[in-house]
Structures are given as structure tokens and as C-alpha cells.
N, C-alpha and C positions, 0 to 999 in steps of 0.2 A: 318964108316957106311958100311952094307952089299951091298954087289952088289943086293940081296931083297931089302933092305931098301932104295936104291937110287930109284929105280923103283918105289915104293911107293910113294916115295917123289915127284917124277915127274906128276906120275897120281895125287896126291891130289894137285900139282900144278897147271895142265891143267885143271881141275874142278876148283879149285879157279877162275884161269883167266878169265875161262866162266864165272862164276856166277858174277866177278866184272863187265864182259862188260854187262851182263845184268843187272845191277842195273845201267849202268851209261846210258843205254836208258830211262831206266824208269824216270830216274829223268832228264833227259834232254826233254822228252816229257812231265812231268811234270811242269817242268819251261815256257812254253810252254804257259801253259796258263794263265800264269800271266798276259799276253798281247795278246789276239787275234787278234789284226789289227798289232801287230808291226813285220819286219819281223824278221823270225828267225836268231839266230845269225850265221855265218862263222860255229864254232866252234859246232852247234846246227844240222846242216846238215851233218855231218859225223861220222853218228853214223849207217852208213849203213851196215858195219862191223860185229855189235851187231847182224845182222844174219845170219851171213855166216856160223852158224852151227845148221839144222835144223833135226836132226834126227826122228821126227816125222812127216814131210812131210809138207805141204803148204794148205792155205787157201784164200780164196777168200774175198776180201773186199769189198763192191760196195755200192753207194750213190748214190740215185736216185731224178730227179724232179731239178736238178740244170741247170744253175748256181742263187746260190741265194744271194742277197747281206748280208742276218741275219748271214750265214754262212759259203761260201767257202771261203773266206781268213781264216776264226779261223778253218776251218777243215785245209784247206793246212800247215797252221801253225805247228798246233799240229800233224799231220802224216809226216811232212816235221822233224822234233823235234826228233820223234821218229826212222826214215831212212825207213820210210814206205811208200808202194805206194798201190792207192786203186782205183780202176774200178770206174769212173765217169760215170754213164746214161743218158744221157744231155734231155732235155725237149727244144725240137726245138724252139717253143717262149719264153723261157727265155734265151736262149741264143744270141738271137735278142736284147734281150733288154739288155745284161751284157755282151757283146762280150769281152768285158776285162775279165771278171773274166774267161770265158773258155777260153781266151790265158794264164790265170794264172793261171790254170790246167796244160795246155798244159807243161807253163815254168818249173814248179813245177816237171815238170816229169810220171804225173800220165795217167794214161789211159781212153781215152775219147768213151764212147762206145751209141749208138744210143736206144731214149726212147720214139720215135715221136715228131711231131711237135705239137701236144696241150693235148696228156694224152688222147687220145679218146679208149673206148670200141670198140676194135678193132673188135671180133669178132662180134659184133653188129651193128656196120655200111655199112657193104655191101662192095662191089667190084665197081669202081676201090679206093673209099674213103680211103680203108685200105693200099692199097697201097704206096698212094699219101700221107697219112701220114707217113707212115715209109721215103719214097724216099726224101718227104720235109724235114726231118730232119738229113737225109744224106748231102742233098745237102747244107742247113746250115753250119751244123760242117765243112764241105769241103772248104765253102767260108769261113768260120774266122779262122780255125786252118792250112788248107791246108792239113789235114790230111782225110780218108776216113774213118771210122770206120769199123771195120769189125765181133764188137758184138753187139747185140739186146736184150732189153727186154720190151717184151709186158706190155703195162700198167694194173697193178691188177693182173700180170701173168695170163692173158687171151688171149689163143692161140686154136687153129686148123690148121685143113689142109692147108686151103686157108690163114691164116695168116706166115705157118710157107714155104709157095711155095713164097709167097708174099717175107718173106726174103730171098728163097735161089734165088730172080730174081736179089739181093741186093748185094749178095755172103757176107749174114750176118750169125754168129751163134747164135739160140737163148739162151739165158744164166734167168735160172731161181735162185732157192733158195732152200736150206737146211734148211736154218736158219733165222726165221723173227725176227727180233729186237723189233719189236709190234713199234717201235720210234714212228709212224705216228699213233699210238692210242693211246697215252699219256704216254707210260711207264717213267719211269723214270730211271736215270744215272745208277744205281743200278741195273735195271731189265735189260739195255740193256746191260752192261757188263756181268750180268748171263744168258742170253741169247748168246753171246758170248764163254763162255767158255765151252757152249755143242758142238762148232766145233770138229773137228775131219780133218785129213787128208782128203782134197778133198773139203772140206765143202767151201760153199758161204752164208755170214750172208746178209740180205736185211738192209740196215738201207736208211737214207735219207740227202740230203743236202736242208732242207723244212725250215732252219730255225729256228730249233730246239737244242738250247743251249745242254741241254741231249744229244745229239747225240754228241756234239762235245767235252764235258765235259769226255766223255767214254773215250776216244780215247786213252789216257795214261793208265786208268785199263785196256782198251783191249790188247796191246800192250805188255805191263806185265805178264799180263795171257796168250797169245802165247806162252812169250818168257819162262814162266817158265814149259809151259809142251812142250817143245822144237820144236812147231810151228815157221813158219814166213809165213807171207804175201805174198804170190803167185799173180803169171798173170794169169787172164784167156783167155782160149785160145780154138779153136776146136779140140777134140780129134781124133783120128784114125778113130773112127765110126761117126765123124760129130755132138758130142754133146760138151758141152762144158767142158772142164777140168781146174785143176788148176797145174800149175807149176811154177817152177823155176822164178824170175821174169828175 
């Protein structure tokens, strides 16, 4: 063979190898849902590899209104399956009442980030109410994970002045949405994966951990569809001017 032709041989090598490690996430997050309560296997978590080549940049994943007992073990499952992690928006009174399942966020690896203590219309209750929400649900996550959060998002993404002063008293970032999944108006598994794969480098899709089978059902086509237009799963994080961005995890 030519000294051309070895070179050849090696690029259509390093493309093979991607494309095989991407089909062995897919079907390992596929497998996945065979059993949503059971956990994943050893061999089922080390597929984190499958992204350590993302020439198109990073996306933002995030599940809001948990922790819910319909759903975060079968979502941790199925994004655990995949070597995926995805921004948690915790709902201060359910995680009163499921403090296991947010340490099994926590365990899981994923990022647990601040959603109020009961889902109130923030910009319509007044001062100090709005506060005291956002701070009650700081102060929850702190007592059961030991951790502080240090992203926000307004319930309904309803914000102003005095809500977004209110998080920086928090030293929170707010973190909105590019990309609404419609999950929480009945879409279907279908619609949230095409809704999905209008991300783009930067993008953060809204979906939910409400309980919603479709949601969790996605989680392998979405993962799929990243990996085939050479997306991965990003952390979000505050950027240079103080909004939020998505990077590296």
C-alpha cells in the first residue's frame, strides 16, 4: 500500500471507531429502558468516553419540578446508560418529601441547581415572599445534599429586576431556555426528541422530571441525535458577562 493509501486507511479507521463508539451509547442507553427502577449495570456507566469527541460544541440538558418518585430513578437510569449528565431544577417541597431521590441525583453525578420552594409566580408575589422562596429552597438542597447550588430558574421563566437582584443576593445564575420540549403540555416521545434536535451549540432544551414517562422514554433518541451531529451534553455554568453558558462538563 502507498504511503496515500495508509493515510486513508487510518482516517477511515478513526471515523469507523467514532461511529462504533457512538452506536454502543445508543444501544447501551437503549437497554436502559428495559428496566427503569433497576440499576444500571457496571459495564452500562462507562460509556462516558462515547463523548469525548464533540466538534460541534455542547448543550444544555435540564429537568425541572423534581425530585419525583414517576420519574428520577428511570431518568438517572437511562442518562446514567448513556454517560450523560443533565442540570436537575429541584422544587424545594419535593425534595422534602423524596430527600433520597435528590441524594440519588446527587450520587448519580448530575447537577442539582435551584427551582423554589413551592413553584410560586415569583414576579407576582411581592417582596420579601420572592425571596424567601428562592432562599427556602437554597437552604433545603444545602441540608440534604450539602451542596449549595449555584444556578436558578424562575418558575414559567418569569423574571425581572427584583427577582433577578433577589438571586444575585443568592450568588445564583439565572438559567432560562432556548428549547422547550412542550413535555409538560402533553407532547409526545416523538415531539420531544424533534424538539430536541433543533439544539444547536449553546442551546438549553426545558423538559421536566413531572413524571412523564415521554420524557424519559426520549432520553436514548436524544442522546443519539447529539451524538450523531457531534453534540455532547454540557454543564451549565455563568459566563464571563454573568449569564448562563454551556460548557465542557
Amino acid at each position: 500500500m502507498t504511503g496515500r493509501g495508509k493515510a486513508v486507511a487510518r482516517r477511515v479507521g478513526t471515523r469507523s471507531t467514532r461511529k462504533a463508539r457512538r452506536f454502543a451509547l445508543v444501544a447501551a442507553a437503549t437497554a436502559a429502558l428495559a428496566g427503569f427502577s433497576a440499576a444500571p449495570s457496571p459495564a452500562a456507566t462507562h460509556t462516558e468516553s462515547a463523548w469525548a469527541n464533540c466538534p460541534n460544541g455542547y448543550v444544555g440538558l435540564t429537568y425541572d419540578d423534581g425530585p419525583n418518585p414517576g420519574s428520577t430513578q428511570a431518568l438517572l437510569n437511562a442518562l446514567r446508560a448513556g454517560g450523560a449528565k443533565a442540570t436537575f431544577f429541584i422544587w424545594g417541597q419535593h425534595a422534602d418529601q423524596y430527600p433520597d431521590l435528590l441524594r440519588a441525583e446527587q450520587a448519580a453525578g448530575m447537577w442539582i441547581a435551584n427551582h423554589t420552594t413551592s413553584h410560586s409566580h415569583l414576579t407576582q408575589i411581592g417582596e420579601p415572599a420572592a425571596y424567601n422562596e428562592i432562599a427556602g429552597a437554597q437552604n433545603t438542597i444545602r441540608r440534604i445534599t450539602g451542596q449549595t447550588p449555584t444556578l436558578f430558574r424562575p418558575p414559567y421563566g418569569e423574571t425581572n429586576a427584583q427577582v433577578r437582584a433577589d438571586e444575585a443576593r443568592l450568588g445564583l445564575t439565572e438559567v432560562l431556555w432556548s428549547v422547550d420540549s412542550q413535555d409538560w403540555n402533553g407532547a409526545g416521545t416523538q415531539q420531544i426528541v424533534q424538539a430536541a434536535a433543533t439544539m444547536r451549540a449553546g442551546s438549553i432544551i426545558l423538559m421536566h422530571d413531572g413524571g412523564y414517562q415521554t420524557t424519559v422514554a426520549a432520553v436514548p433518541q436524544i442522546l443519539s441525535g447529539l451524538a450523531a451531529r457531534g453534540l455532547c451534553p454540557g454543564r451549565i455554568t455563568a459566563g464571563a458577562g454573568g449569564g448562563a453558558v454551556v460548557t465542557a462538563p
